[in-house]
NUNU-351567 format. One record per residue (C-alpha): residue number from 1; residue in one letter; z, x, y. Coordinates in Angstrom, 3 decimals. Each point is the difference from the previous one (the first is absolute). Last residue first. Example, Ala and Ser with C-alpha at 12.3 -4.5 7.8 and 13.67 -1.06 7.14 Angstrom:
# NUNU-351567
@pos->2 | code->s | pz->7.140 | px->13.670 | py->-1.060
@pos->1 | code->a | pz->0.660 | px->-1.370 | py->-3.440
# end
This chain:
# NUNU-351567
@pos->292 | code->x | pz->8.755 | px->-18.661 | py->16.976
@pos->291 | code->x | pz->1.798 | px->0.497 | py->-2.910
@pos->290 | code->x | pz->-2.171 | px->0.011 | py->-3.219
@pos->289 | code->x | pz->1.568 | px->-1.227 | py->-2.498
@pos->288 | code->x | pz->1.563 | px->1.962 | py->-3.344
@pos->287 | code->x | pz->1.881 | px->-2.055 | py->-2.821
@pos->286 | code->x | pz->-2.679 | px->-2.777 | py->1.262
@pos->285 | code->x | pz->-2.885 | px->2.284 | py->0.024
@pos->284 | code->x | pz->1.129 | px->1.874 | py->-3.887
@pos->283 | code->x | pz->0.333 | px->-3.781 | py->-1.269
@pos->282 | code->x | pz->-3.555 | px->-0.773 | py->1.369
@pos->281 | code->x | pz->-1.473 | px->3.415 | py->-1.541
@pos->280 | code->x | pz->1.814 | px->-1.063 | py->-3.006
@pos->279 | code->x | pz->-1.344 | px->-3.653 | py->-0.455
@pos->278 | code->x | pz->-3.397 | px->0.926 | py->1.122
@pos->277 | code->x | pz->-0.370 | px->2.993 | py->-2.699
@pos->276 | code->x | pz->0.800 | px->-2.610 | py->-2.668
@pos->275 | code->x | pz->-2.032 | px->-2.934 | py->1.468
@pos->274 | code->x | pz->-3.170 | px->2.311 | py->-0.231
@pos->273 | code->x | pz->-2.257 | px->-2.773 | py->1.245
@pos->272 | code->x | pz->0.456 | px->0.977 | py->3.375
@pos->271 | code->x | pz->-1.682 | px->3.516 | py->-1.003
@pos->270 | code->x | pz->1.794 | px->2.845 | py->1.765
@pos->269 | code->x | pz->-0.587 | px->3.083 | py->2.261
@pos->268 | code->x | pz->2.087 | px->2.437 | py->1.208
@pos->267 | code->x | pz->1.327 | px->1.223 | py->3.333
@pos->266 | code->x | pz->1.907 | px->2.542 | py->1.550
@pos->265 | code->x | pz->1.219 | px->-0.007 | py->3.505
@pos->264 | code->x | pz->1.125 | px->3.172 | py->2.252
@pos->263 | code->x | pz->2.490 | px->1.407 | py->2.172
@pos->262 | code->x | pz->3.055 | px->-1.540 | py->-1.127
@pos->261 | code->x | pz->-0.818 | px->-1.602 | py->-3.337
@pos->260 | code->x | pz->-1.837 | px->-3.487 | py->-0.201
@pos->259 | code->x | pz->-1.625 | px->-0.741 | py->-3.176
@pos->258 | code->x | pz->-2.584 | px->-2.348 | py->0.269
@pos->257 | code->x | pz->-1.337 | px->-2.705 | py->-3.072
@pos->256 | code->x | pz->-3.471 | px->-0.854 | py->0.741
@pos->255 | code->x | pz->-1.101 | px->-3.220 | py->-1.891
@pos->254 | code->x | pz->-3.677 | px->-0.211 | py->-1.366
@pos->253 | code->x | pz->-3.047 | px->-2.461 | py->-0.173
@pos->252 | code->x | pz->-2.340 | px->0.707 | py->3.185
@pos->251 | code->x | pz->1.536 | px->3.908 | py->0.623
@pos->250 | code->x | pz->0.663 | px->1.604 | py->3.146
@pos->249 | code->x | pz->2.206 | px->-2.810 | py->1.812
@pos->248 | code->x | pz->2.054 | px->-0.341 | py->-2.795
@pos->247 | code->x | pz->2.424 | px->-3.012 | py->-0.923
@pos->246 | code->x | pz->3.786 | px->0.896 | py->0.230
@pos->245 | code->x | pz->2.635 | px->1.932 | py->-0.998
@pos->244 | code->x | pz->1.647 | px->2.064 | py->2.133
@pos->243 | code->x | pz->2.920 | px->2.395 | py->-0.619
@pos->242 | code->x | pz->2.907 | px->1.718 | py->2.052
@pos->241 | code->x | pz->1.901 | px->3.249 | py->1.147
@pos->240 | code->x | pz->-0.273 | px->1.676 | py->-3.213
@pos->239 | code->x | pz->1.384 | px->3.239 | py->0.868
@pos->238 | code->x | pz->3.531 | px->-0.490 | py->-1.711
@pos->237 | code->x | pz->-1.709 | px->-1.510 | py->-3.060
@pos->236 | code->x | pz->-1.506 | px->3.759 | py->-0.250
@pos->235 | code->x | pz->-3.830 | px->-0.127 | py->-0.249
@pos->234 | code->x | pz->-2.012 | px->1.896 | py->-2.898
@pos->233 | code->x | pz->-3.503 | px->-0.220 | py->-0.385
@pos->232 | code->x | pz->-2.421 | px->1.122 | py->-2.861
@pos->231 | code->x | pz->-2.919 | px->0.293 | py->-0.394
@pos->230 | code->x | pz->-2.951 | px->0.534 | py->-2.561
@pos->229 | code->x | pz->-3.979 | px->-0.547 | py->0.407
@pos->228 | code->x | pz->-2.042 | px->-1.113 | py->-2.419
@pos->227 | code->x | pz->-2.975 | px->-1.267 | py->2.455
@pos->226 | code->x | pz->-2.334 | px->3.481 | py->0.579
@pos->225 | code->x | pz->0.164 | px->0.485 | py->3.287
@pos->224 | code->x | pz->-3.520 | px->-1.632 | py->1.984
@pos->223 | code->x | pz->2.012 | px->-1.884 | py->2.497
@pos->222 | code->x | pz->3.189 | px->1.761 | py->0.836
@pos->221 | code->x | pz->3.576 | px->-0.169 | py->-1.144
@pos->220 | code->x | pz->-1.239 | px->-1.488 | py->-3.207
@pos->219 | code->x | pz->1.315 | px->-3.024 | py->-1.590
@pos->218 | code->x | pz->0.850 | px->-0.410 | py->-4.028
@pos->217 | code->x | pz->3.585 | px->1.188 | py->0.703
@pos->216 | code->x | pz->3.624 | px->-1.413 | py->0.945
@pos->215 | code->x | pz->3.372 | px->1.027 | py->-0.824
@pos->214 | code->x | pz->2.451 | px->-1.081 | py->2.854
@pos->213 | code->x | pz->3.777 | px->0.625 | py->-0.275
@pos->212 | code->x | pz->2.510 | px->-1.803 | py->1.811
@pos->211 | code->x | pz->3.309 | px->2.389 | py->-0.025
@pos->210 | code->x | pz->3.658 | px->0.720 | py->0.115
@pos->209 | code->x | pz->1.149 | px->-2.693 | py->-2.998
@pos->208 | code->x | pz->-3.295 | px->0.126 | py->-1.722
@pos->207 | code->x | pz->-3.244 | px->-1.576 | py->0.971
@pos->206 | code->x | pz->-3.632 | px->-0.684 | py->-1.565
@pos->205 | code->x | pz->-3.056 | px->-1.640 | py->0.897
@pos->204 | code->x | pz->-3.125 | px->0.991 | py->-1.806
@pos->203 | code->x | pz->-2.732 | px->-0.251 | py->2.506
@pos->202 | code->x | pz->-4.017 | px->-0.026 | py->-1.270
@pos->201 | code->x | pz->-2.610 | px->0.636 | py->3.467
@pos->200 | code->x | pz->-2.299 | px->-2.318 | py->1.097
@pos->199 | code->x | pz->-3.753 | px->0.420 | py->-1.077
@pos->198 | code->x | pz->-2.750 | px->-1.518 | py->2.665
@pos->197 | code->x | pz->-2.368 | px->-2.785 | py->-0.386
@pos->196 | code->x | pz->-3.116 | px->0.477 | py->0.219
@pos->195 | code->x | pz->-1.468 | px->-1.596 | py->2.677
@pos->194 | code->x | pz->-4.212 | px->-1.152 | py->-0.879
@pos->193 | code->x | pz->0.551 | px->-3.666 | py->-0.657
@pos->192 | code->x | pz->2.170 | px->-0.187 | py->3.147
@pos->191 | code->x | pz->3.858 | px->-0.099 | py->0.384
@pos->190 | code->x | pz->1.022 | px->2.249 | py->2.906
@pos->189 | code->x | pz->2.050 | px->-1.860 | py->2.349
@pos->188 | code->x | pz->2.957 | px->1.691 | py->-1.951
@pos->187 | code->x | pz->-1.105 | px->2.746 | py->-2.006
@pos->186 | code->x | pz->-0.325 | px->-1.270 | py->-3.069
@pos->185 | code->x | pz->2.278 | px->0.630 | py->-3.565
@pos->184 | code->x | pz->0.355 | px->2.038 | py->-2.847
@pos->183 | code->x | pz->3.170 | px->0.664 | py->-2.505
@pos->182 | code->x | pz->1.921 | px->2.832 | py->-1.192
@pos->181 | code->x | pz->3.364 | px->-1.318 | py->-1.804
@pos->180 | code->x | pz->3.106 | px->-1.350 | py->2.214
@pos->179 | code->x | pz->3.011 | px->0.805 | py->-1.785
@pos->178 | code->x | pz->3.679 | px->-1.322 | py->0.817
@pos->177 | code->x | pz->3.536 | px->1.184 | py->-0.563
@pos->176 | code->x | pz->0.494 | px->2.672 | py->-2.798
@pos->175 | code->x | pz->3.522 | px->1.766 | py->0.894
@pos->174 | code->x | pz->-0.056 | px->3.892 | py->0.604
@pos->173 | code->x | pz->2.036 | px->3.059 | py->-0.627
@pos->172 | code->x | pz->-2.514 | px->3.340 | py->0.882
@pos->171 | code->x | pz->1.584 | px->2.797 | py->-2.511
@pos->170 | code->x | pz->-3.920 | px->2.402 | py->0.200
@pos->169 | code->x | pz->-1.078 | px->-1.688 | py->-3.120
@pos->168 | code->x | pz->1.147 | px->-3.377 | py->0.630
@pos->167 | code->x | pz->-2.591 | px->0.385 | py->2.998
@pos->166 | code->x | pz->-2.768 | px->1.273 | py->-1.691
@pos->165 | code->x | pz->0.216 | px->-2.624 | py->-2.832
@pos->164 | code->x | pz->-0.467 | px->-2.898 | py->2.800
@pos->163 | code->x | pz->-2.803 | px->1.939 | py->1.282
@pos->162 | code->x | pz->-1.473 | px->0.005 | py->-3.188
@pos->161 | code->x | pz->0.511 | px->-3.799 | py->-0.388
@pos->160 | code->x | pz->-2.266 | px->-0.364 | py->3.747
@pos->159 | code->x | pz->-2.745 | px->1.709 | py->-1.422
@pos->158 | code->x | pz->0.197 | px->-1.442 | py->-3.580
@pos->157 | code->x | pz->-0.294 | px->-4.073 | py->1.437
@pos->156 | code->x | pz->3.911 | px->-1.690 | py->0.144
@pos->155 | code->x | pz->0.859 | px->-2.543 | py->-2.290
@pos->154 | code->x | pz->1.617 | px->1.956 | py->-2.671
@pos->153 | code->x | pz->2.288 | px->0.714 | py->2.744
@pos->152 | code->x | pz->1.950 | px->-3.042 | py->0.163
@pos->151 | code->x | pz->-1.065 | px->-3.095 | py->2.152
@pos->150 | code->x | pz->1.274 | px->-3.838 | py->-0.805
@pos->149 | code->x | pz->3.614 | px->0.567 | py->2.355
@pos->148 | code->x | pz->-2.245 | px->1.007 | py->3.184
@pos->147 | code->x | pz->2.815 | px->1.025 | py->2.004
@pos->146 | code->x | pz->1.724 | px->-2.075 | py->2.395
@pos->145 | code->x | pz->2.722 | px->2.259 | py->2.608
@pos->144 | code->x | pz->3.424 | px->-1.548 | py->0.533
@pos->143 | code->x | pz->1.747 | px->2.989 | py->0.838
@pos->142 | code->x | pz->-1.280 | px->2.459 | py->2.246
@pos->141 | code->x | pz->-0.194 | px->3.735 | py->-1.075
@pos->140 | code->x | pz->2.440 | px->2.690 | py->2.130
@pos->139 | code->x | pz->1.941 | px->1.415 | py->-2.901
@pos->138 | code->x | pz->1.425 | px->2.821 | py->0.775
@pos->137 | code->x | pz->-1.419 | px->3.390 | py->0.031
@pos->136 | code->x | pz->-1.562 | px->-0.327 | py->3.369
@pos->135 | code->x | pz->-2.854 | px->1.368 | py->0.356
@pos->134 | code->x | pz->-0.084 | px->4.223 | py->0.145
@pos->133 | code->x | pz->-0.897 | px->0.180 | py->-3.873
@pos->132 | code->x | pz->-3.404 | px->-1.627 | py->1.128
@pos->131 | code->x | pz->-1.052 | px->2.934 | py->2.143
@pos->130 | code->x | pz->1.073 | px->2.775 | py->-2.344
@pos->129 | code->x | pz->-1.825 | px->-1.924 | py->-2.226
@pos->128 | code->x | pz->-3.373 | px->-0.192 | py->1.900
@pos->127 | code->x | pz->-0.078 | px->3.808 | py->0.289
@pos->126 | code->x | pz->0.146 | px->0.743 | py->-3.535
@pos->125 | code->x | pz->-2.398 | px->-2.911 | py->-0.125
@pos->124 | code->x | pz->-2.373 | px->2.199 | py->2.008
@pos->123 | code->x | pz->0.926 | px->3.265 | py->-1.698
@pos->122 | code->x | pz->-1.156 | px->-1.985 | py->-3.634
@pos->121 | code->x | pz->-3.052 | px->-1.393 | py->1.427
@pos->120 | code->x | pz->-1.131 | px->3.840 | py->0.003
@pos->119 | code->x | pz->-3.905 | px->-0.291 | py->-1.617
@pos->118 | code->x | pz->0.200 | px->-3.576 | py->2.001
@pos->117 | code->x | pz->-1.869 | px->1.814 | py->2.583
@pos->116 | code->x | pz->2.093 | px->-0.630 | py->3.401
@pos->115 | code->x | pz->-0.507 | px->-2.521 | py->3.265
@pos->114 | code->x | pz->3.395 | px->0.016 | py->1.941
@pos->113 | code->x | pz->0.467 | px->-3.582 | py->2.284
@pos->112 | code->x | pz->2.427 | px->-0.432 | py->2.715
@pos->111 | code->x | pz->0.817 | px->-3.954 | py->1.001
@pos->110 | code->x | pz->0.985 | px->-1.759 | py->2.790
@pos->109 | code->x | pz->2.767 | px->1.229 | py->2.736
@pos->108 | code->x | pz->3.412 | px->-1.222 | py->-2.572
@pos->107 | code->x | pz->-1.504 | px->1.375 | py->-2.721
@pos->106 | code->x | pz->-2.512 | px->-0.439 | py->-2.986
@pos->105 | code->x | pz->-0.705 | px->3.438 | py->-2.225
@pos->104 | code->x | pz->-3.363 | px->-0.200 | py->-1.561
@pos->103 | code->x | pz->-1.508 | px->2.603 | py->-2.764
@pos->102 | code->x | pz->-3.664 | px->-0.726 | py->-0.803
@pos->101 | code->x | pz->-1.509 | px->1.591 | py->-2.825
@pos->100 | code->x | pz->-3.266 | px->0.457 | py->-1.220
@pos->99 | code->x | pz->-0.647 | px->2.112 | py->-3.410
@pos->98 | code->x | pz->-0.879 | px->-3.856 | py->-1.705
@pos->97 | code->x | pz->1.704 | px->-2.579 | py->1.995
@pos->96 | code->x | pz->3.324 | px->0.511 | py->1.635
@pos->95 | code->x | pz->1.693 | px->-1.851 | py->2.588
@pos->94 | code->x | pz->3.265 | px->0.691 | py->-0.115
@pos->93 | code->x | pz->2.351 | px->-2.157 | py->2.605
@pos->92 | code->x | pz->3.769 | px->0.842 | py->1.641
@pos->91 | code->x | pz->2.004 | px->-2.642 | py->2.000
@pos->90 | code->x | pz->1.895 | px->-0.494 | py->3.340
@pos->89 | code->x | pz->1.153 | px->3.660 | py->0.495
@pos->88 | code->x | pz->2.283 | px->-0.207 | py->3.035
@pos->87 | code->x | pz->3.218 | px->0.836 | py->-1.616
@pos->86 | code->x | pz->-2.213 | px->2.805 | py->-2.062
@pos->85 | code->x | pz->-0.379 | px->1.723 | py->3.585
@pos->84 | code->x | pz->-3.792 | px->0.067 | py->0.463
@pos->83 | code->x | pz->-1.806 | px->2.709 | py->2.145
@pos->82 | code->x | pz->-3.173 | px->1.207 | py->1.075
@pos->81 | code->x | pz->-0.946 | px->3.277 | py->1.576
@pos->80 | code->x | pz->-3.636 | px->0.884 | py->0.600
@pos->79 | code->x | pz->-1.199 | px->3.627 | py->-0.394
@pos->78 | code->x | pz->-2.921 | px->2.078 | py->1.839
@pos->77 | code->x | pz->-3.223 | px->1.875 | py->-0.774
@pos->76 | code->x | pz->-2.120 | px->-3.309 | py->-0.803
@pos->75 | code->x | pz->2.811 | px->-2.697 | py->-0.359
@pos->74 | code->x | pz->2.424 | px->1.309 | py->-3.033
@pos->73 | code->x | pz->2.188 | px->-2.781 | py->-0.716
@pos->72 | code->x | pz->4.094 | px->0.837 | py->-0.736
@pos->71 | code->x | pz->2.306 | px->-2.558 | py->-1.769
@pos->70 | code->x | pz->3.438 | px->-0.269 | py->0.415
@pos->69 | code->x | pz->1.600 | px->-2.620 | py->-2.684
@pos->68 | code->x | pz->3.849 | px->-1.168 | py->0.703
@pos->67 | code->x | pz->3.409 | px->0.759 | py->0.295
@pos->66 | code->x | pz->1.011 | px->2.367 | py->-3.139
@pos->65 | code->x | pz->-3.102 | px->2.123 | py->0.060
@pos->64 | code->x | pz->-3.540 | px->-1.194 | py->-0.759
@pos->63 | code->x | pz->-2.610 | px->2.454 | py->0.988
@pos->62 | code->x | pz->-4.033 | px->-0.565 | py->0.120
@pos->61 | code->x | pz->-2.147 | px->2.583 | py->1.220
@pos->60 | code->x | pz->-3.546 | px->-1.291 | py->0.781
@pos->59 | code->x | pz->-3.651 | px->1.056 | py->-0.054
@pos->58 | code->x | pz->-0.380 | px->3.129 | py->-1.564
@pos->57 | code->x | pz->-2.683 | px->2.364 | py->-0.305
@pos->56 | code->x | pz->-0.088 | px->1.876 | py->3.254
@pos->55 | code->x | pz->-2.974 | px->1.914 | py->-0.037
@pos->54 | code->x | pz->-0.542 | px->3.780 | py->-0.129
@pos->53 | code->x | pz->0.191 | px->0.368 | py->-3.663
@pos->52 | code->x | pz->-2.661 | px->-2.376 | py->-0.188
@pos->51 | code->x | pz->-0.555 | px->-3.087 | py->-2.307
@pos->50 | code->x | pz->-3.228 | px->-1.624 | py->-0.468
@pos->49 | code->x | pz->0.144 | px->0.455 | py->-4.201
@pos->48 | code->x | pz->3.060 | px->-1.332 | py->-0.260
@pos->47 | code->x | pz->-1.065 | px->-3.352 | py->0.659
@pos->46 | code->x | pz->1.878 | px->-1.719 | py->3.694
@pos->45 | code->x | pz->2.670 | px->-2.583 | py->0.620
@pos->44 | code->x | pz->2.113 | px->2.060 | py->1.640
@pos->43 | code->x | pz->3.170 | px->1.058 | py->-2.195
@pos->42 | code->x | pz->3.599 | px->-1.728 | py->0.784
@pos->41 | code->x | pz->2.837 | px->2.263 | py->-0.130
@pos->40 | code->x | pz->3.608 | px->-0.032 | py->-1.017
@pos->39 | code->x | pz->3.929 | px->-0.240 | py->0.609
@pos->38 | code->x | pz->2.134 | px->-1.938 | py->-1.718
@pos->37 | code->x | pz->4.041 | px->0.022 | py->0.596
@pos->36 | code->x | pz->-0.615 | px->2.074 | py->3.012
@pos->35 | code->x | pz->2.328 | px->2.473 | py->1.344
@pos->34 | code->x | pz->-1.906 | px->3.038 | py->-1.092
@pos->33 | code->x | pz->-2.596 | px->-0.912 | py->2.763
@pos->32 | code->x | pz->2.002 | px->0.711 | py->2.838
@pos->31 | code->x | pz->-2.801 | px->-0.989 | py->3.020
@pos->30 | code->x | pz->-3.263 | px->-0.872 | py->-1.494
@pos->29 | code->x | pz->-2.109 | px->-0.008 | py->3.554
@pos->28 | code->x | pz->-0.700 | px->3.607 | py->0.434
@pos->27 | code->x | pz->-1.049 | px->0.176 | py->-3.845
@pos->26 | code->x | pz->-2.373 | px->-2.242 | py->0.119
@pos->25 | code->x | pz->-3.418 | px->0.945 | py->0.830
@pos->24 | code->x | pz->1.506 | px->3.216 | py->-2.584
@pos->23 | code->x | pz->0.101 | px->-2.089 | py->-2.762
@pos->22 | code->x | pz->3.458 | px->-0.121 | py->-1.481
@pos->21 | code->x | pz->0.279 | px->2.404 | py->-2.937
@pos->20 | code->x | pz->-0.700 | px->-0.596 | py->-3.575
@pos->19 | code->x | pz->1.150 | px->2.606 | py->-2.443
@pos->18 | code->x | pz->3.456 | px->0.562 | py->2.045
@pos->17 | code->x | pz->0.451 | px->-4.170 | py->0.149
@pos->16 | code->x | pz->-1.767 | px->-2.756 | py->1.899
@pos->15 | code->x | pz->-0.635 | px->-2.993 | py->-2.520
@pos->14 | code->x | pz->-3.958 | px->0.416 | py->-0.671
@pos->13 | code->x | pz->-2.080 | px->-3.530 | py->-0.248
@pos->12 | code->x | pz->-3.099 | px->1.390 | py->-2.023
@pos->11 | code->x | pz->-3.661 | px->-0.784 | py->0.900
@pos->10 | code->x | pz->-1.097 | px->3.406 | py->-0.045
@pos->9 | code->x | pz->1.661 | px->3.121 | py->2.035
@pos->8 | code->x | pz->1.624 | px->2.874 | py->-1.841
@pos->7 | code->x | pz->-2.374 | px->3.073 | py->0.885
@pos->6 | code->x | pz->-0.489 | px->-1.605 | py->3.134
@pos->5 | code->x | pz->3.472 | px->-0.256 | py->1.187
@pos->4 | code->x | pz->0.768 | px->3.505 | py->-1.941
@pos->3 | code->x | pz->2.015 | px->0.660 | py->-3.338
@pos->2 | code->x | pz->3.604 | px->0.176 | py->-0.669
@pos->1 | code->x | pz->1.243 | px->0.658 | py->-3.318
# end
């Protein structure tokens, strides 16, 4: 049964269909929309309460057909057009941490990022494995790589385990290579009586034959966010144009490993001590330099 904009609006994610029309900001710029594979709508970021029927209460349409991702951005009265052809698409990330939820697509011109209420994770990885079925289907993963034969699951802390169980739960295949739990460290430069030192984020490395996977939590996207965060980070081998290891320029007591894909870098954080995480991430950098 369909029922207004208004009538309907809260923090959903609506796939377009006869109940749940485009929004009319965007209806001149959706061209053919019955010939996407996925088709929906992002809500503003507002509480019920403050909505209007006169306003124009979404933010994005996002539609994933069988080349790429097209995403539409309101701007005031007018509409944005950005898109991503799933050859380009060097990685997808979830950033999610309570009802926040932070949806980022990596291509070829830098990265595009969707914020959603985690209320409708389920459209956004909808959307995520239509982009991760386009990879190549054959195995693309370098041999040779070192994984940290002494860890196994038991060993991981709740948050990051959970993840784990997500994943097997939604047909993810993964290998266990390296774990780097939450730790704390200075600010480089920094290291007075008074500093605190700051919380680095937990990274369980993982890969399958098509993929490196990234599960990492325990840091917050802002200052003041609560700490048990939850993300996740998917890069096709095929986009993984190279990775750094070496001695951080942020941090007094901490390596920086960098992912390089073709319009951004990724990075995570590692203890030097952690011989197990070290021994992978230096395996993954010499299966995949950096060419200059």
């Amino acid at each position: 049964m369909r029922v207004s904009e208004y009538d309907a609006f809260g923090p959903w994610i609506y796939e377009i269909d006869e109940d749940h029309p485009l929004p009319p900001l965007f209806v001149p710029y959706v061209e053919h929309p019955e010939t996407y594979r996925m088709l929906f709508k992002l809500p503003r970021d507002i509480e019920r309460r403050k909505a209007t029927p006169d306003m124009d209460l979404y933010d994005y349409v996002v539609g994933a057909d069988e080349t790429g991702i097209r995403i539409w951005s309101r701007r005031e009265k007018a509409v944005d057009t950005t898109s991503i052809s799933f050859v380009e698409t060097g990685g997808v990330r979830l950033y999610q941490r309570l009802l926040k939820g932070v949806c980022t697509l990596y291509g070829r011109e830098g990265a595009v990022t969707l914020p959603y209420n985690t209320v409708s994770a389920d459209a956004i990885w909808k959307l995520l494995d239509l982009v991760r079925q386009s990879w190549p289907s054959e195995s693309t993963c370098p041999k040779g790589l070192v994984p940290d034969l002494a860890l196994t699951e038991e060993k991981v802390d709740i948050w990051l385990f959970n993840q784990l169980r997500d994943l097997r739960d939604r047909g993810v295949a993964f290998e266990l290579d390296a774990y780097q739990p939450c730790w704390s460290d200075f600010r480089a430069g920094r290291r007075f009586p008074w500093t605190k030192p700051e919380e680095l984020a937990g990274t369980l490395y993982l890969h399958n034959d098509r993929e490196l996977l990234l599960l990492r939590s325990g840091k917050p996207e802002k200052k003041g966010e609560q700490k048990y965060s939850a993300e996740f980070t998917a890069i096709p081998w095929t986009s993984l144009k190279g990775v750094t290891l070496t001695r951080s320029g942020d941090y007094a007591g901490t390596l920086a490993a960098e992912f390089h894909l073709p319009g951004s870098n990724l990075r995570t954080e590692v203890e030097p001590a952690n011989g197990g995480a070290v021994r992978f991430l230096e395996s993954l950098a010499e299966k995949r330099p950096l060419s200059v």
